[in-house]
N, C-alpha and C positions, 0 to 999 in steps of 0.2 A: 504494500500500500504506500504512496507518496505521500510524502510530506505535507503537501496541499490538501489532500484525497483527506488526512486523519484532519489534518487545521480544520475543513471546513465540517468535518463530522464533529468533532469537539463543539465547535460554535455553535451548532446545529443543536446537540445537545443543552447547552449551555442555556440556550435563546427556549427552549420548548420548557426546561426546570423555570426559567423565568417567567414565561409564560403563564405554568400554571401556578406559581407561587403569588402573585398578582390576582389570579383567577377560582384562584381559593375561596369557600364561604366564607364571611368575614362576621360574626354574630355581636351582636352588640354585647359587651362582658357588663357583669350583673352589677360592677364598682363604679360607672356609668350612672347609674340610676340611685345610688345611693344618696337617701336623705329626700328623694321627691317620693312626696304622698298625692295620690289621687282624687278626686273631688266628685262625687254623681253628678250635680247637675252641669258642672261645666261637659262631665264626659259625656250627657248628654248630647249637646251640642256638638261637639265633634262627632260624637255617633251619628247624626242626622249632615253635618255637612260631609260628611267622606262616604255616606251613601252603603254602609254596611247592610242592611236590609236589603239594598235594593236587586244585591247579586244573591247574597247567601240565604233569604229566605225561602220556603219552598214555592215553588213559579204559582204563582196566579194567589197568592196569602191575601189577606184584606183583614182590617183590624188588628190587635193585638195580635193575630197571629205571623203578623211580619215580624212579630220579635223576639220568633221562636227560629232560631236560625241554625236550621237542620240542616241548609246543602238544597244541592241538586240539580238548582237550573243547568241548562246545557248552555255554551258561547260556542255556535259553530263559526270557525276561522277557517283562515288558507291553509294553516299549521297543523287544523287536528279540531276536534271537538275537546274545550275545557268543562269541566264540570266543577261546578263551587262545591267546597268542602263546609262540612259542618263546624259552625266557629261557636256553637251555642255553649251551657257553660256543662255540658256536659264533660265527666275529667276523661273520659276512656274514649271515645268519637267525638269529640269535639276538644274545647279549648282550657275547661274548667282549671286545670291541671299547670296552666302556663302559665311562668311568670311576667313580670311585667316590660322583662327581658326578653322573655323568649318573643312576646310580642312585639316588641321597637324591633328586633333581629328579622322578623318576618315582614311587617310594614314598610322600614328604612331599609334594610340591606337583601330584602326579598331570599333570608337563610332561616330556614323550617327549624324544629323544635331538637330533631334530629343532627343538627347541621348540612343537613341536604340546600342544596341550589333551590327556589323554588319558581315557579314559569311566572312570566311578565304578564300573564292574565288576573293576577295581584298586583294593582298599578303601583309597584314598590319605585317606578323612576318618578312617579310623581310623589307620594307617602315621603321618599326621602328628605322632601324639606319640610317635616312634621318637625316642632319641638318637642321634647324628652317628655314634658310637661301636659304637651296634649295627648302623648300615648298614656303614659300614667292615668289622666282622667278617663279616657276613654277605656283601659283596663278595668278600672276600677264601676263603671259603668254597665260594661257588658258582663260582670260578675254578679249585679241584681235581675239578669234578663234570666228568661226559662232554658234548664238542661232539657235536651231531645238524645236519647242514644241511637237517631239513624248513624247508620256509618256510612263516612263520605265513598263516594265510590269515585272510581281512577280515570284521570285524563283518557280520553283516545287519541292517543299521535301516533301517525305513522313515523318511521326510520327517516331520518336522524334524529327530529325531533323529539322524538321519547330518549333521548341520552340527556339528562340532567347537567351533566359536566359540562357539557359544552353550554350552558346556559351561564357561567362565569367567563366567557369569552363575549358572550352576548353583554352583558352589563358591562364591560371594557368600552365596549365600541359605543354604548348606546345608554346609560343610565352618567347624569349630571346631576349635582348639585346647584349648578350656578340659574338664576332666575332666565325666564326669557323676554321678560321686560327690567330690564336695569332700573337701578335710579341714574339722575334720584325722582321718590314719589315724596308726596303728601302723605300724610299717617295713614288718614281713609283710603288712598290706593292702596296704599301698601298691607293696609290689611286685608283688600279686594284680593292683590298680588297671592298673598297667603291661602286665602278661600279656593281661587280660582284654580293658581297652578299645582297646590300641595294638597290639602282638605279634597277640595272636590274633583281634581284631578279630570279638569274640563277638556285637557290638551287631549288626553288620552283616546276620547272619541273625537273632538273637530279640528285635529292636527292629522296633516298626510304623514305616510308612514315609509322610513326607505327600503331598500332590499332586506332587509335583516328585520324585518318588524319594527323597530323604534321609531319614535317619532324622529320628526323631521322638523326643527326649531325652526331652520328658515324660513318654513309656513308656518308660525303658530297661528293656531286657529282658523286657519283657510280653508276649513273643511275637508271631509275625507269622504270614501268608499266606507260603508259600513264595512263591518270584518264579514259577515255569511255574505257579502257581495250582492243585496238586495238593496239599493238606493244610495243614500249619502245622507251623512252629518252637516248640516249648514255652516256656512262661513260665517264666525261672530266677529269677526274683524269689524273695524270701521270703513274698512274699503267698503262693506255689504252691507253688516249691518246698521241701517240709519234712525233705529230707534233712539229717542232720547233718553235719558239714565231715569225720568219719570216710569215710562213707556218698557225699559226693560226689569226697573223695580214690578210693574205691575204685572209682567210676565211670570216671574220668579216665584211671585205671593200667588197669582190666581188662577194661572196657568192662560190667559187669553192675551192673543196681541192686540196690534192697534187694529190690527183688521176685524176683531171681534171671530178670527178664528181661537180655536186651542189646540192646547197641548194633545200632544200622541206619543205612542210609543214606550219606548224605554224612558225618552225625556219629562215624561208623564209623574214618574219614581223621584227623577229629581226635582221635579217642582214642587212634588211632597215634601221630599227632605225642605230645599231651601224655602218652603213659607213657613217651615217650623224654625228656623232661625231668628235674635232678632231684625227688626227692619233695619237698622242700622246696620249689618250685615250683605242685607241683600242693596243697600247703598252703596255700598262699598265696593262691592260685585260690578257695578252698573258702572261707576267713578272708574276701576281698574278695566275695563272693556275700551274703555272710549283710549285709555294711553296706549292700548296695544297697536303696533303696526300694521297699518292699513293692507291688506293684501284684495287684490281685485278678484 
């Protein structure tokens, strides 16, 4: 073997241990969290802005029974059919059992209880800019909702995509911490900022998406292809959307636009979540829309 022949197998080497040492689960460690206590009713409120019911309850729930969050629904994508897993507080199928650690680990760094990689159908690139503060509340929270012992049942993906490992090379390319509207804001955008891109993780359906599945910052919000490839997410930019921040408060709270249509769909879930917010909130929402870069 030449000289060159081992150098570049060495490097080769060298580059693929760095690779995965990089691409490792990364779990948020338990010293992290020390000293924050959780609060019900702020976790409340995070509970209803980041839309937990609206995936993990069972498909078609109404009333109190959304918040018995057993699993189930199906998200058919390009990738595979995902299935929500049961987060209710049951300790053996569900989450009962998890601390408030293992939760920030799975929300922020999208790493299972396990330290498994866990798939981006858990919007953990947007969760990532949750405070420590709103996991704790929202822990603390989902620990007075009802235990259900359905057991979740298992993604359908086809090859490759059912290999987990490779899903730490995915979050390389494709999960940021840094905002996609900079400052500087106003307090009330910034706290929009916070709602939109982290809590309610808006990007995630009306942002186009690249080869790899992740969004695509350089459209935020320009709308997308739903993922089962039946319509699209509308463009909330200011290029398109030319509601006024009255106009998209009163969307948020009642579900009807100015054309005296309403709400549908999945976006139906979130109108529920965000009128249970308060008003100042869904102002805030409306204030951080209007600074977001206009995309036609």
């Amino acid at each position: 073997m030449s000289r060159l022949l081992r150098f570049v197998l060495i490097v080769g080497i060298l580059a693929l241990v760095a690779l995965w040492w990089f691409a490792r689960p990364n779990p948020i460690p338990e010293a992290r969290l020390a000293g924050l206590t959780g609060e019900v009713r702020r976790g409340e409120m995070v509970f209803w802005a980041t839309g937990c019911a609206s995936c993990h309850m069972a498909d078609g729930a109404k009333g109190e029974d959304q918040l018995v969050l057993k699993g189930g629904q199906r998200f058919v994508t390009q990738f595979g059919t995902f299935v929500a897993p049961n987060i209710s507080n049951d300790p053996d199928h569900g989450i009962g059992a998890w601390s408030t650690a293992d939760l920030a680990s799975a929300l922020m760094h999208g790493v299972g209880r396990g330290g498994e990689h866990l798939y981006p159908a858990l919007p953990y690139a947007s969760y990532n800019k949750m405070t420590l503060q709103d996991v704790a509340d929202l822990r603390t929270y989902l620990a007075t909702l009802p235990a259900d012992p359905t057991p979740s049942q298992p993604h359908e993906l086809a090859f490759p995509f059912n290999i987990r490992g490779t899903l730490g090379i995915w979050k390389l390319f494709n999960v940021s911490t840094a905002w996609a509207v900079a400052d500087p804001l106003t307090p009330q955008e910034t706290r929009g900022r916070y709602l939109v891109e982290a809590q309610a993780h808006c990007g995630e359906c009306h942002t186009p998406r690249n080869i790899m599945g992740g969004m695509d910052r350089s459209l935020w919000l320009a709308g997308a292809p739903n993922p089962d490839g039946k319509g699209r997410t509308p463009n909330i930019t200011p290029g398109k959307l030319t509601w006024s921040e009255d106009e998209i408060v009163e969307y948020l709270t009642s579900g009807f636009t100015p054309d005296f249509d309403s709400v549908g769909g999945h976006m139906a879930h979130v109108v529920d979540n965000m009128a249970r917010l308060p008003e100042a909130d869904r102002r805030a929402i409306a204030a951080y829309l209007k600074k977001v870069p206009p995309q036609p």
